[in-house]
N, CA, C, O and CB atoms as a CASP TS submission, in Angstrom:
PFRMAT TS
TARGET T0000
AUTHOR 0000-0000-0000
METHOD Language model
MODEL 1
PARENT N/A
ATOM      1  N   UNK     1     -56.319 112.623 108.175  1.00  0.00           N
ATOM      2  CA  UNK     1     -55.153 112.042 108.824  1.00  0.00           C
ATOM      3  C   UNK     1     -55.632 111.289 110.073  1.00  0.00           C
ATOM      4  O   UNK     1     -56.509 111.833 110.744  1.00  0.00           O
ATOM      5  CB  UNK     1     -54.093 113.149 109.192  1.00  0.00           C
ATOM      6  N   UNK     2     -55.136 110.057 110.469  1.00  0.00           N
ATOM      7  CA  UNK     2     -55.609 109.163 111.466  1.00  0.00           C
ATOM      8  C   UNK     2     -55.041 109.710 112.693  1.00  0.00           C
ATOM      9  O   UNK     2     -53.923 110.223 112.748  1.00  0.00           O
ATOM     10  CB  UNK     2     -55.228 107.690 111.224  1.00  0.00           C
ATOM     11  N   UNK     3     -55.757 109.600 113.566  1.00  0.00           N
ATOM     12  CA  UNK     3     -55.410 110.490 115.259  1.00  0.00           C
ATOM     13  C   UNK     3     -54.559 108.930 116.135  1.00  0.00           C
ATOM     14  O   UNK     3     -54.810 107.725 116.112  1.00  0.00           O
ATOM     15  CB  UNK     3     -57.667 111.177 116.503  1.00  0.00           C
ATOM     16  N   UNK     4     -53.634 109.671 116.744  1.00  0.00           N
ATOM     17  CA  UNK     4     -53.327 108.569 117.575  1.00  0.00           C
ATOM     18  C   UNK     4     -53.196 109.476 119.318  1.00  0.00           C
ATOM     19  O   UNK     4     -52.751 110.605 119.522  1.00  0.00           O
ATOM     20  CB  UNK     4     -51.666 107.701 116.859  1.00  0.00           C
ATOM     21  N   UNK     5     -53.581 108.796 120.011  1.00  0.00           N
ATOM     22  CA  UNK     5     -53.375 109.180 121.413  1.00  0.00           C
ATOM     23  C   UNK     5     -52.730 108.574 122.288  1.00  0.00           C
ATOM     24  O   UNK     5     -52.843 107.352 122.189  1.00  0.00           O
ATOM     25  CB  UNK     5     -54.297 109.304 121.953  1.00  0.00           C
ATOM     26  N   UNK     6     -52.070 108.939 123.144  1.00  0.00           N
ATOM     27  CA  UNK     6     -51.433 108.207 124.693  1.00  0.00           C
ATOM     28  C   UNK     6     -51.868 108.680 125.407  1.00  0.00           C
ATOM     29  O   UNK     6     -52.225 109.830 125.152  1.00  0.00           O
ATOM     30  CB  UNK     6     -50.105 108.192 125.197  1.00  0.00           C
ATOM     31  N   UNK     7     -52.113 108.174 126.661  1.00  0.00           N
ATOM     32  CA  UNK     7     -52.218 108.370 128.233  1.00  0.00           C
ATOM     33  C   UNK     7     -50.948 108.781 129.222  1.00  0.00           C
ATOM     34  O   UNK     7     -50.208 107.876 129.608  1.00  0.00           O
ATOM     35  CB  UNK     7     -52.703 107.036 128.761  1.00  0.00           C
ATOM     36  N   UNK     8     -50.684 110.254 129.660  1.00  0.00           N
ATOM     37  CA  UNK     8     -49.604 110.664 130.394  1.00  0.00           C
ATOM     38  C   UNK     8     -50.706 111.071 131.377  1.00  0.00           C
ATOM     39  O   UNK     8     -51.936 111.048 131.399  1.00  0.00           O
ATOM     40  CB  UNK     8     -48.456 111.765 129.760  1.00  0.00           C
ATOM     41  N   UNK     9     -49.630 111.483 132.242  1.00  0.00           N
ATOM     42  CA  UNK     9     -50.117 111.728 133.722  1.00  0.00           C
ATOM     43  C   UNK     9     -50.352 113.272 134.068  1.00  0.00           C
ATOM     44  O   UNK     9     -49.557 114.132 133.688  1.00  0.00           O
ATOM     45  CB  UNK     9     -48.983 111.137 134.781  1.00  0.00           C
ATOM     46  N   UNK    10     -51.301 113.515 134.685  1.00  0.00           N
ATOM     47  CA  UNK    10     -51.530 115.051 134.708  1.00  0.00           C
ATOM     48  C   UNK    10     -50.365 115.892 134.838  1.00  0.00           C
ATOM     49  O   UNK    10     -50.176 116.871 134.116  1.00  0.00           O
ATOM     50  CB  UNK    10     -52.397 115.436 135.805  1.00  0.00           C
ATOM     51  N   UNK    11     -49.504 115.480 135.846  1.00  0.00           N
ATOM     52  CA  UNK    11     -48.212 116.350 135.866  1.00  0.00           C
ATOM     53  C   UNK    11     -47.292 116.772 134.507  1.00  0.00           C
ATOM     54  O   UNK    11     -46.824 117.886 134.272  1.00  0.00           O
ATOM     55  CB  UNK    11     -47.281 115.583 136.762  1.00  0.00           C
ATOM     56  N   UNK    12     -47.194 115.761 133.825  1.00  0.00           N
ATOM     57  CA  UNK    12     -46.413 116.041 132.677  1.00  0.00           C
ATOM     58  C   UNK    12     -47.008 116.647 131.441  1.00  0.00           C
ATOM     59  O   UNK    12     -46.338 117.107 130.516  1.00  0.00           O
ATOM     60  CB  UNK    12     -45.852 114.912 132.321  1.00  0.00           C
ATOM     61  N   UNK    13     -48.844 116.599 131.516  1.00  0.00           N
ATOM     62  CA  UNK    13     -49.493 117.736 131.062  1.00  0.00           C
ATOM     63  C   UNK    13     -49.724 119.289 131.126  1.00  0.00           C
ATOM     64  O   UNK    13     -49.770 120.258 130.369  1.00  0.00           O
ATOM     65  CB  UNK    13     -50.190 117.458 131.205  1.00  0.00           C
ATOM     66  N   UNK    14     -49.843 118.972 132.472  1.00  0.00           N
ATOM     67  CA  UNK    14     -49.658 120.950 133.121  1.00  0.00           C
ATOM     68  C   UNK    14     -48.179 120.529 132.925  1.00  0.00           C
ATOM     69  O   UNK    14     -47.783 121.194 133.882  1.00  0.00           O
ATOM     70  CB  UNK    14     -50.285 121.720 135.346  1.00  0.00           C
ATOM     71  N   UNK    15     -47.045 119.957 132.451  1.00  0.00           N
ATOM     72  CA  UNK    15     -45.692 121.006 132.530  1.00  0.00           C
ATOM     73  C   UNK    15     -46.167 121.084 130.756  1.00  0.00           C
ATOM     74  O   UNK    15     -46.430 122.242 130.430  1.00  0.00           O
ATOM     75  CB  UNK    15     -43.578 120.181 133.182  1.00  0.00           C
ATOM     76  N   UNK    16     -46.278 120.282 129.859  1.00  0.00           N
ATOM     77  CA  UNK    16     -46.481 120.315 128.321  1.00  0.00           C
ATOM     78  C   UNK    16     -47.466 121.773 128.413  1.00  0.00           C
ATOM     79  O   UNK    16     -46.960 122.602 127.656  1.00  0.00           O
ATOM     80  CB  UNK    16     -47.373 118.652 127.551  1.00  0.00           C
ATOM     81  N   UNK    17     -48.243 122.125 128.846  1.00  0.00           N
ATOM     82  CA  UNK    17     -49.066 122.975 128.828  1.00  0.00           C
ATOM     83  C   UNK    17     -48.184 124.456 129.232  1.00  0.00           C
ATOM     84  O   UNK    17     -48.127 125.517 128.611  1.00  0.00           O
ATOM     85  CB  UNK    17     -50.225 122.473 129.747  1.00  0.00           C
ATOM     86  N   UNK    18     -47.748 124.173 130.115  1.00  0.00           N
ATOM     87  CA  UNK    18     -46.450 125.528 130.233  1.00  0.00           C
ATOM     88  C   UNK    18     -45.612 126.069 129.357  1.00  0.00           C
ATOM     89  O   UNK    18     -45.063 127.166 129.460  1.00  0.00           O
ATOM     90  CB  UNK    18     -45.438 125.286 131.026  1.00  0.00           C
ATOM     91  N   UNK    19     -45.477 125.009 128.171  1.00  0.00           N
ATOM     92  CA  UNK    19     -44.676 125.395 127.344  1.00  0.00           C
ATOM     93  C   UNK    19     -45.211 125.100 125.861  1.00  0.00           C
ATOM     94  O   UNK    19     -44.522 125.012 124.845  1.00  0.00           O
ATOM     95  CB  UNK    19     -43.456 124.823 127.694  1.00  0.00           C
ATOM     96  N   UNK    20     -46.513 124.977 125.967  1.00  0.00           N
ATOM     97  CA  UNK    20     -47.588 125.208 124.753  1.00  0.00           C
ATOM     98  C   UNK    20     -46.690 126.459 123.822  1.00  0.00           C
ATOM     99  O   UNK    20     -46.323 126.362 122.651  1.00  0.00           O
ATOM    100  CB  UNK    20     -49.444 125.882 125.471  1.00  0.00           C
ATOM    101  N   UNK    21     -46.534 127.366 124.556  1.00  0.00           N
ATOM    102  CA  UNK    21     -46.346 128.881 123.341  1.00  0.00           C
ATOM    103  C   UNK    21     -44.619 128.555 122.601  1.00  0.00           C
ATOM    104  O   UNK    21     -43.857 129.059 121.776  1.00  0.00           O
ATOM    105  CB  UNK    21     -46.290 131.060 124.612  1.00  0.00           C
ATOM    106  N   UNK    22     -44.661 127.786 123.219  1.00  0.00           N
ATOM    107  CA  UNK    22     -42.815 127.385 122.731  1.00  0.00           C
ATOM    108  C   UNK    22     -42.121 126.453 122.372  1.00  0.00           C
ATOM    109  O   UNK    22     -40.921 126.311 122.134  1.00  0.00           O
ATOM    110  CB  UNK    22     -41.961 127.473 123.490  1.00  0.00           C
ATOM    111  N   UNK    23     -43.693 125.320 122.337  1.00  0.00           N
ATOM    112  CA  UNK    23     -43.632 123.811 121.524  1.00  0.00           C
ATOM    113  C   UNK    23     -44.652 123.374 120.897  1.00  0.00           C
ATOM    114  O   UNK    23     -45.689 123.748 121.444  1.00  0.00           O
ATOM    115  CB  UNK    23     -43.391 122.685 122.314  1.00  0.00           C
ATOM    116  N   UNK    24     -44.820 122.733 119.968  1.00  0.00           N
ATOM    117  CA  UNK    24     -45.655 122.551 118.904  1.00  0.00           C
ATOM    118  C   UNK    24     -45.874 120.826 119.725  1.00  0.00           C
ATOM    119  O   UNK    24     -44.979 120.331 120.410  1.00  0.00           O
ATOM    120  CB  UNK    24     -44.856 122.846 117.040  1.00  0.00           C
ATOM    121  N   UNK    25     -46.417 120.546 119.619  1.00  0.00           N
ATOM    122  CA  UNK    25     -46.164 119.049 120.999  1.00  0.00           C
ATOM    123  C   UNK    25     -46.600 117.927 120.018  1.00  0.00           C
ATOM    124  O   UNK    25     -46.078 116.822 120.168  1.00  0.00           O
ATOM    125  CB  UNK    25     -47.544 119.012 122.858  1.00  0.00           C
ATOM    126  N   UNK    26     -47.586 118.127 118.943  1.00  0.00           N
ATOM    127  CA  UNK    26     -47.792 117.034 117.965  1.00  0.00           C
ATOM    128  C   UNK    26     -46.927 116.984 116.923  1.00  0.00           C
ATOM    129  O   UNK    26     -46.665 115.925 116.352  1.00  0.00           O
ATOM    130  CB  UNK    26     -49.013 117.060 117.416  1.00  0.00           C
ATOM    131  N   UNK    27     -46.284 118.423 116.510  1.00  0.00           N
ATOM    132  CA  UNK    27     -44.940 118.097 116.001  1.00  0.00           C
ATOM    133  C   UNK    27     -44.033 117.694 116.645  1.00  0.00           C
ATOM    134  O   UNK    27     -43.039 117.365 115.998  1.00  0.00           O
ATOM    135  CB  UNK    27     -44.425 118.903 115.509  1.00  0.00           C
ATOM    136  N   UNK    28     -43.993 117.579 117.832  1.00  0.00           N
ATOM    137  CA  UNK    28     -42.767 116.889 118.255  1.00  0.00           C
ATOM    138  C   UNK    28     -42.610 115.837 118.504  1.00  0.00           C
ATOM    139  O   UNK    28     -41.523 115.267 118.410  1.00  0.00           O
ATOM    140  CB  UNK    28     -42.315 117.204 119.047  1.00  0.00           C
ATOM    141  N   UNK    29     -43.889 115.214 118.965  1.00  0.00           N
ATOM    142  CA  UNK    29     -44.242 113.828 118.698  1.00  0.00           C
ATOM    143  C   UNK    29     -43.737 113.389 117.623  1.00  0.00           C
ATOM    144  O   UNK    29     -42.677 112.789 117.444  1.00  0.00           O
ATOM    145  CB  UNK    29     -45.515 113.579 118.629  1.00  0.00           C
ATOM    146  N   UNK    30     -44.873 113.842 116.602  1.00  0.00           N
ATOM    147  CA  UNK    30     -44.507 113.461 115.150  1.00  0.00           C
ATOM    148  C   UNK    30     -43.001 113.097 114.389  1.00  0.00           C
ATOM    149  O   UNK    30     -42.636 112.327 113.501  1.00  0.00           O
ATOM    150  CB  UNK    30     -44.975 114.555 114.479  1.00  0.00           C
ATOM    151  N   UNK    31     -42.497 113.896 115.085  1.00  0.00           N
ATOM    152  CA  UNK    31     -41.208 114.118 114.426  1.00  0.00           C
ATOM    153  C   UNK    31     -40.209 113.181 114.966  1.00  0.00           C
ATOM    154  O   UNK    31     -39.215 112.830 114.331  1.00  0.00           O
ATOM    155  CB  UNK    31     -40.726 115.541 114.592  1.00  0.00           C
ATOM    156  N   UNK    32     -40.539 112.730 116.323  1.00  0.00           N
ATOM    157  CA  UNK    32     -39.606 111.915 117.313  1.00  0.00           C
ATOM    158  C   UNK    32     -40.169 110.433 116.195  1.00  0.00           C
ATOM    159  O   UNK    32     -39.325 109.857 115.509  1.00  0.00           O
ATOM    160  CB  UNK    32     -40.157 111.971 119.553  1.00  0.00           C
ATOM    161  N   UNK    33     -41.596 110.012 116.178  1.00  0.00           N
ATOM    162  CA  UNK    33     -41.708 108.907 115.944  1.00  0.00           C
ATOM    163  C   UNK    33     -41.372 108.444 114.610  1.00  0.00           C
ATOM    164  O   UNK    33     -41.215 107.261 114.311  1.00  0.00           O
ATOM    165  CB  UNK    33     -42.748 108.662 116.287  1.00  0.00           C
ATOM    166  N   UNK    34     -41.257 109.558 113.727  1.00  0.00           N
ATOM    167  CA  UNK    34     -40.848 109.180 112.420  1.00  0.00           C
ATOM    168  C   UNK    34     -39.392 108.828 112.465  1.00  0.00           C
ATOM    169  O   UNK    34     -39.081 107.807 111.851  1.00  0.00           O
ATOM    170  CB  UNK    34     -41.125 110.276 111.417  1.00  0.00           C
ATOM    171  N   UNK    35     -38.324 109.572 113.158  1.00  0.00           N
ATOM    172  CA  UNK    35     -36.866 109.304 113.493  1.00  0.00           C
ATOM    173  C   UNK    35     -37.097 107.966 113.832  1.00  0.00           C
ATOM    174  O   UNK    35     -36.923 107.219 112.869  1.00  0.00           O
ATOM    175  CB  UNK    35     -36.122 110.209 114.673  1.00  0.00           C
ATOM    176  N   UNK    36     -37.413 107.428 114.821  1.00  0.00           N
ATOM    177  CA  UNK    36     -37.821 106.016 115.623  1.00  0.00           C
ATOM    178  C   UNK    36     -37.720 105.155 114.503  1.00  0.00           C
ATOM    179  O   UNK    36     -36.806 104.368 114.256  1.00  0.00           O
ATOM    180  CB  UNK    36     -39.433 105.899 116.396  1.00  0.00           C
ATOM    181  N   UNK    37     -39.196 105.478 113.564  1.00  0.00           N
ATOM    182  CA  UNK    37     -39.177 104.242 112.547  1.00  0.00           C
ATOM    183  C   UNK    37     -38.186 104.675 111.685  1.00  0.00           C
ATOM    184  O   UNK    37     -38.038 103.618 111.071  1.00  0.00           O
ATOM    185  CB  UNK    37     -40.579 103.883 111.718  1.00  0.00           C
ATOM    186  N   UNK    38     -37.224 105.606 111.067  1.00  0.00           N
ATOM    187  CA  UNK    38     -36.184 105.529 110.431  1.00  0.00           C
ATOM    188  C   UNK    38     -35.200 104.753 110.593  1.00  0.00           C
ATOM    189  O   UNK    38     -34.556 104.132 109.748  1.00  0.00           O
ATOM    190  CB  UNK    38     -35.831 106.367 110.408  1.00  0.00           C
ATOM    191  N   UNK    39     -35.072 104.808 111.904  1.00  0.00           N
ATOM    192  CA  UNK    39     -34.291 104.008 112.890  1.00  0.00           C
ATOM    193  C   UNK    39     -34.493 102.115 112.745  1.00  0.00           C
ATOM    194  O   UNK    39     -33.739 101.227 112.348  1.00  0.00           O
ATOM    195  CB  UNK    39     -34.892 104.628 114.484  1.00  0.00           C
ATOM    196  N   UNK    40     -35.554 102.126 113.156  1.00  0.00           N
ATOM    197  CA  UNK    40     -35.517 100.691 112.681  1.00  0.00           C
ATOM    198  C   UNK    40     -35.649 100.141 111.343  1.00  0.00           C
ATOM    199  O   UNK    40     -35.308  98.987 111.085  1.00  0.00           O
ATOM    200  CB  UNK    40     -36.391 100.107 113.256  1.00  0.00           C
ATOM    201  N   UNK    41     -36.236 101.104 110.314  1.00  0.00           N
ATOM    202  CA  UNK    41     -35.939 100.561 109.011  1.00  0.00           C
ATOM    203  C   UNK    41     -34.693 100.741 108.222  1.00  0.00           C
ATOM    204  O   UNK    41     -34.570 100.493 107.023  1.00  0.00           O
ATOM    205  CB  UNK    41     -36.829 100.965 108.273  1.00  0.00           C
ATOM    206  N   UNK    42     -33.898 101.140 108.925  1.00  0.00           N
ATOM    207  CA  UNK    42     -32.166 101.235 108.901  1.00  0.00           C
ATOM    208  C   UNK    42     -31.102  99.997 109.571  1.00  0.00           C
ATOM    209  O   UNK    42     -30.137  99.393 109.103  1.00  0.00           O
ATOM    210  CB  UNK    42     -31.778 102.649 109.835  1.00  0.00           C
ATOM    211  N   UNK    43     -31.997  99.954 111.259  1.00  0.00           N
ATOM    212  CA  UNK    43     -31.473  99.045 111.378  1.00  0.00           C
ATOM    213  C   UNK    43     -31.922  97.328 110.431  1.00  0.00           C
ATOM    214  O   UNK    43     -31.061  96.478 110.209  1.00  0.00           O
ATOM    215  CB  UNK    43     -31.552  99.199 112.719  1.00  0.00           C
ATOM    216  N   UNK    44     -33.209  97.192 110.072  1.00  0.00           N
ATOM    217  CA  UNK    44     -33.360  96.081 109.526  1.00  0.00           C
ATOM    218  C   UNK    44     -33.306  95.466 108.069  1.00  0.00           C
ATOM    219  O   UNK    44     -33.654  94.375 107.617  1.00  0.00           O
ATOM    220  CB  UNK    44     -34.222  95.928 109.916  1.00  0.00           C
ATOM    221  N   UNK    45     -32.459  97.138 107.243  1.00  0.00           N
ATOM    222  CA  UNK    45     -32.032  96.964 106.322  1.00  0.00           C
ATOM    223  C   UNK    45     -30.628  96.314 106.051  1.00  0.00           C
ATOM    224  O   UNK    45     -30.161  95.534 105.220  1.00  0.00           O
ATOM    225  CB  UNK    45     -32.226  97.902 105.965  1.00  0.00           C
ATOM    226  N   UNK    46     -30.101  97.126 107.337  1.00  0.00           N
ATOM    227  CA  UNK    46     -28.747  97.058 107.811  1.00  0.00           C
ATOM    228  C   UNK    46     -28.075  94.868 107.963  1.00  0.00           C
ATOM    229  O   UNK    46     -27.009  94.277 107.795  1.00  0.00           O
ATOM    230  CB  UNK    46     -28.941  98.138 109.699  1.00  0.00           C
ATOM    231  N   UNK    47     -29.544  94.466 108.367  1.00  0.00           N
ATOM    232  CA  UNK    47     -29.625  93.114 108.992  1.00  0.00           C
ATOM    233  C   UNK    47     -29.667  92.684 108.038  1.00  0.00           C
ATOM    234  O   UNK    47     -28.741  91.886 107.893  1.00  0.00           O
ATOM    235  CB  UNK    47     -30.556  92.638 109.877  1.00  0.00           C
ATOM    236  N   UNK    48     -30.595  92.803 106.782  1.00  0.00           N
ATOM    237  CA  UNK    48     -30.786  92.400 105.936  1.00  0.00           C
ATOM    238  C   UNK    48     -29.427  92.279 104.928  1.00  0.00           C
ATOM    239  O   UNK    48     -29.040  91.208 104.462  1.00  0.00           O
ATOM    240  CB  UNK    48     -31.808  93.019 105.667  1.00  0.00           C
ATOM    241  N   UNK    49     -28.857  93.433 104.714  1.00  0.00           N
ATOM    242  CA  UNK    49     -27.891  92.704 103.737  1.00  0.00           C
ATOM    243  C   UNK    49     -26.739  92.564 104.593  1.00  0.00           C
ATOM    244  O   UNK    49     -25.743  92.624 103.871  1.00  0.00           O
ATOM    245  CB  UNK    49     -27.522  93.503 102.307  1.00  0.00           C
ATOM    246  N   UNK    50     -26.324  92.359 106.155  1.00  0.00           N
ATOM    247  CA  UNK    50     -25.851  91.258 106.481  1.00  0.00           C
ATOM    248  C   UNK    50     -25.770  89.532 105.921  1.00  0.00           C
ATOM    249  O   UNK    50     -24.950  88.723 105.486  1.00  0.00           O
ATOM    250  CB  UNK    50     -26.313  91.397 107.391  1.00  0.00           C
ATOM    251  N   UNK    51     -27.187  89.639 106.267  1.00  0.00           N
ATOM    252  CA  UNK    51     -27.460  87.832 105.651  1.00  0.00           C
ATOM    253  C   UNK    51     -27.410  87.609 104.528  1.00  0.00           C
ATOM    254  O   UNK    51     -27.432  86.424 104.194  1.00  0.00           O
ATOM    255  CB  UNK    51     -28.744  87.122 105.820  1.00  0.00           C
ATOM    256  N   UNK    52     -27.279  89.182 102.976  1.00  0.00           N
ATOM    257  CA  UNK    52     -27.157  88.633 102.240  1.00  0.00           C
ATOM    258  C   UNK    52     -25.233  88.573 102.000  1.00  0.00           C
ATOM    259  O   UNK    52     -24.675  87.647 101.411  1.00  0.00           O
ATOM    260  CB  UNK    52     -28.179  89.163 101.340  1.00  0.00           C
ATOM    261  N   UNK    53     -24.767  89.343 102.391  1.00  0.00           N
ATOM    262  CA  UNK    53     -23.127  88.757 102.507  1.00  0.00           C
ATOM    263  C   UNK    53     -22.974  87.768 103.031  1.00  0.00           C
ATOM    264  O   UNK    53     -22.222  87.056 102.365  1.00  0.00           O
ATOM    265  CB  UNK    53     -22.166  89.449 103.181  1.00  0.00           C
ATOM    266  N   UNK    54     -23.339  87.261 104.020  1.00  0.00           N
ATOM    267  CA  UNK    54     -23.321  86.009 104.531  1.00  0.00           C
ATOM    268  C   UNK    54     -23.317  84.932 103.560  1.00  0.00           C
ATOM    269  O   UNK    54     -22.501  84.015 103.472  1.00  0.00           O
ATOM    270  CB  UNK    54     -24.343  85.869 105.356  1.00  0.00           C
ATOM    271  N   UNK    55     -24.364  85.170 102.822  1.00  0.00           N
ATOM    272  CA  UNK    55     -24.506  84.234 102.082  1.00  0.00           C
ATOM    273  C   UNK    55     -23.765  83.697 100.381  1.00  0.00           C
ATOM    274  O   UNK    55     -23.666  82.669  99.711  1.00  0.00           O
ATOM    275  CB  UNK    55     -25.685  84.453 102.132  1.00  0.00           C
ATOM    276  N   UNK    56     -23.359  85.231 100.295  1.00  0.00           N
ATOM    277  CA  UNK    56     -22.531  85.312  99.480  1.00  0.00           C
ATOM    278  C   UNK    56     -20.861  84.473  99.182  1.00  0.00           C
ATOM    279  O   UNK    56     -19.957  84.616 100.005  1.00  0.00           O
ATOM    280  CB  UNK    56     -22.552  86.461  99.662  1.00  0.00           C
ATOM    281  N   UNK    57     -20.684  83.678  97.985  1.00  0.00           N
ATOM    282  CA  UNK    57     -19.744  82.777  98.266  1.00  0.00           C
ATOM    283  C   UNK    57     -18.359  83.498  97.661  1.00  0.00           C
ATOM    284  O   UNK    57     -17.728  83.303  96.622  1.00  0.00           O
ATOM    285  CB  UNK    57     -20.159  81.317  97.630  1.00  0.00           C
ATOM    286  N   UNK    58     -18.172  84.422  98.787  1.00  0.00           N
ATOM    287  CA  UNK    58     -17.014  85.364  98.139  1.00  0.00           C
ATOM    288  C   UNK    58     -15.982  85.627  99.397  1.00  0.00           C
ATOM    289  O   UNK    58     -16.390  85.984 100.502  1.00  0.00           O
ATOM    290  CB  UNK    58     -17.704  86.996  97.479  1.00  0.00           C
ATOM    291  N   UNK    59     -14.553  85.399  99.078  1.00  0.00           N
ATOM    292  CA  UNK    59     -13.574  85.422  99.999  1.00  0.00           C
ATOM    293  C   UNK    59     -12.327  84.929  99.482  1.00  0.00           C
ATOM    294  O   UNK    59     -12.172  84.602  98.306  1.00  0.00           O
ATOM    295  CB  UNK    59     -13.949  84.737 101.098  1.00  0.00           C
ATOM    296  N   UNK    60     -11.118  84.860 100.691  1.00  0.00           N
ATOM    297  CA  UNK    60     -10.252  83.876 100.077  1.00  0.00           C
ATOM    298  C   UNK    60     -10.747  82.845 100.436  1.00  0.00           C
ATOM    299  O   UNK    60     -11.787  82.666 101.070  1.00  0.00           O
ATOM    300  CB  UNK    60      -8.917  83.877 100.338  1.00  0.00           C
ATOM    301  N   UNK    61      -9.532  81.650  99.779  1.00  0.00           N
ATOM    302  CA  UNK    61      -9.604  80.280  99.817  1.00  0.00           C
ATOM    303  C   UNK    61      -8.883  79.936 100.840  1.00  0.00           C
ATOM    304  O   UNK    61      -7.924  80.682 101.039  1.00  0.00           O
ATOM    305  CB  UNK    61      -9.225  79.628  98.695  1.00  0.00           C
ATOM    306  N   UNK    62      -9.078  78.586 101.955  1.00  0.00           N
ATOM    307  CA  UNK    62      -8.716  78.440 102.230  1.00  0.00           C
ATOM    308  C   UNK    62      -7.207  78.057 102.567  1.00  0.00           C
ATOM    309  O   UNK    62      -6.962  77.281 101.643  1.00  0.00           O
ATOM    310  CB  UNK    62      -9.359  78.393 102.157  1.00  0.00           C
ATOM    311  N   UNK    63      -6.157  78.128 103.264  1.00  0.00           N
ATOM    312  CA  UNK    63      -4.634  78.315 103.137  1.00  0.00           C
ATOM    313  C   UNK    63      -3.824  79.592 102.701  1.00  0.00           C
ATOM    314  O   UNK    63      -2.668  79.937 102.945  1.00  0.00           O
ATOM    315  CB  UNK    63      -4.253  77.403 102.257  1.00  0.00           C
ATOM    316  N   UNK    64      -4.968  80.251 101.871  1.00  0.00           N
ATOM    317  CA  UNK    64      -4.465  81.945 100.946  1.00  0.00           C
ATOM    318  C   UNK    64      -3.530  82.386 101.670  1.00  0.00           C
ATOM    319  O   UNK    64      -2.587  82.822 101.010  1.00  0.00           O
ATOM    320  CB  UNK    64      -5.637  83.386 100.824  1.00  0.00           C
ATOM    321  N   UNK    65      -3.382  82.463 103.103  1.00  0.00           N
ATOM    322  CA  UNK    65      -2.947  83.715 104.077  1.00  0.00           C
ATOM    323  C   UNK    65      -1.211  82.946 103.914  1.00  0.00           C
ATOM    324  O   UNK    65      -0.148  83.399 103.489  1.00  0.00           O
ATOM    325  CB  UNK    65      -3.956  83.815 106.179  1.00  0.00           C
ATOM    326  N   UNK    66      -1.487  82.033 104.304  1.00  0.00           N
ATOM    327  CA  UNK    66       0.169  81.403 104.289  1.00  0.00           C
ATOM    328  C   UNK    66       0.333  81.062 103.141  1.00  0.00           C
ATOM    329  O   UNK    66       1.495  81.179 102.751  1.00  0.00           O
ATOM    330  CB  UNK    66       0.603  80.123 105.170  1.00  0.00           C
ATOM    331  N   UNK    67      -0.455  80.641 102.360  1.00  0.00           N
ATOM    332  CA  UNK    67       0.513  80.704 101.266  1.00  0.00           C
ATOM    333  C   UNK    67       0.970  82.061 100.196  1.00  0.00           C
ATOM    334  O   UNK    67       1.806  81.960  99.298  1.00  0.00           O
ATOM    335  CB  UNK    67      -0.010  79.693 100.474  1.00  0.00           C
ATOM    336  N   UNK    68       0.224  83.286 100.532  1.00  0.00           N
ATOM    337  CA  UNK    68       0.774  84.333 100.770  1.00  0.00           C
ATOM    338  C   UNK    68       2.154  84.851 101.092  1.00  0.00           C
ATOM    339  O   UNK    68       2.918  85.280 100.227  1.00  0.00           O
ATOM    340  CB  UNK    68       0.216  84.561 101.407  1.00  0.00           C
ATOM    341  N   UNK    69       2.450  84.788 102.442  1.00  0.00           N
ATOM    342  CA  UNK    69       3.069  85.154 102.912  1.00  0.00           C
ATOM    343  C   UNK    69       4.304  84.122 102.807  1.00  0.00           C
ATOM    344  O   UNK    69       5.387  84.630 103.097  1.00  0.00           O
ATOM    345  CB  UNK    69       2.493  85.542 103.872  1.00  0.00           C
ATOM    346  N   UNK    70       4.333  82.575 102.393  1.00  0.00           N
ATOM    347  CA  UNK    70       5.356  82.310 101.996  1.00  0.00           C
ATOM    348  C   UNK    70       5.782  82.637 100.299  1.00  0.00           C
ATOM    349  O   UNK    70       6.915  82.307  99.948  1.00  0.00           O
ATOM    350  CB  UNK    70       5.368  81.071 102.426  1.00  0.00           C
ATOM    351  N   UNK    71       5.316  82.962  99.790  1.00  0.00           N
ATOM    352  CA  UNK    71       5.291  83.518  98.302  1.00  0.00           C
ATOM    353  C   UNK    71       6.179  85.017  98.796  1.00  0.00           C
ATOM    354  O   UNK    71       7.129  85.510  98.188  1.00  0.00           O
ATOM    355  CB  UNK    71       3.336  83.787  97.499  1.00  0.00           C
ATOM    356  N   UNK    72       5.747  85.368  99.661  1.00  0.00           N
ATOM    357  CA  UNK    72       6.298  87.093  99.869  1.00  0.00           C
ATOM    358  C   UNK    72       7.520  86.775 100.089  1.00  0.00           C
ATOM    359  O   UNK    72       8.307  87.009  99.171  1.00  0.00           O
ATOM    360  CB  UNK    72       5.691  88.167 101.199  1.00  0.00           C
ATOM    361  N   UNK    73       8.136  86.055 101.553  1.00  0.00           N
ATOM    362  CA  UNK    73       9.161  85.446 101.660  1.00  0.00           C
ATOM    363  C   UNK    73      10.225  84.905 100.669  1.00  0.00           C
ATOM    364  O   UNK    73      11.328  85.397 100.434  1.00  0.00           O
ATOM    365  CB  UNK    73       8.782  84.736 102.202  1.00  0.00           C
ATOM    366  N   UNK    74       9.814  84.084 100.278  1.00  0.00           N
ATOM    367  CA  UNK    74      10.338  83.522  98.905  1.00  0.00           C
ATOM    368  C   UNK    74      10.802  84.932  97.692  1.00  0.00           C
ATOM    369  O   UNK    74      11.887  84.866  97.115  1.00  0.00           O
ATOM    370  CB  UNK    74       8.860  82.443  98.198  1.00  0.00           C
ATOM    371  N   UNK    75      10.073  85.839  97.500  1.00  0.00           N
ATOM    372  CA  UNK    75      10.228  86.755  96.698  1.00  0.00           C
ATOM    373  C   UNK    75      11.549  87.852  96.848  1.00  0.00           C
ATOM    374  O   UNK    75      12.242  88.316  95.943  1.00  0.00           O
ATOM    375  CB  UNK    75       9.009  87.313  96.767  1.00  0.00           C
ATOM    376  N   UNK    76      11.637  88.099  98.371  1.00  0.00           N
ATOM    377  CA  UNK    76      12.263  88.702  98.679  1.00  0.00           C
ATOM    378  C   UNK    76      13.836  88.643  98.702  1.00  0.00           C
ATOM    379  O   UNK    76      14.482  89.581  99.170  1.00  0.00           O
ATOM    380  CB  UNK    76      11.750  88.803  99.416  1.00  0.00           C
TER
END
């Protein structure tokens, strides 16, 4: 498995280190960054079939709404 590292600051090590017996810290990493990329491959799926409705030539026709609603009128 490929190692990845960051650079934090001693302080926020001695506190990670305080709570070694009560956090797993590469699982939690792990686990945050996989949510992350869920996250954006949701959102850019999400984008994606935006543009394909967009593109899609499906709706009413133009005038539909009134001439709708004078059809309803008329009916009544």
């Amino acid at each position: 498995m490929p190692v990845f590292s960051v650079k934090i600051s001693r302080e926020l090590k001695e506190k990670m280190e305080k709570y070694r017996g009560r956090v797993n810290w590469a699982e939690e990493i792990r686990k945050t960054i996989e949510e992350r990329i869920r996250e954006f491959e949701a959102e850019e799926n999400f984008e994606r079939v935006l543009r394909e409705l967009e593109k899609a030539e499906w709706g009413v026709p133009k005038g539909f709404s009134a001439m709708s609603v004078r059809e309803d009128r008329d009916s009544g």
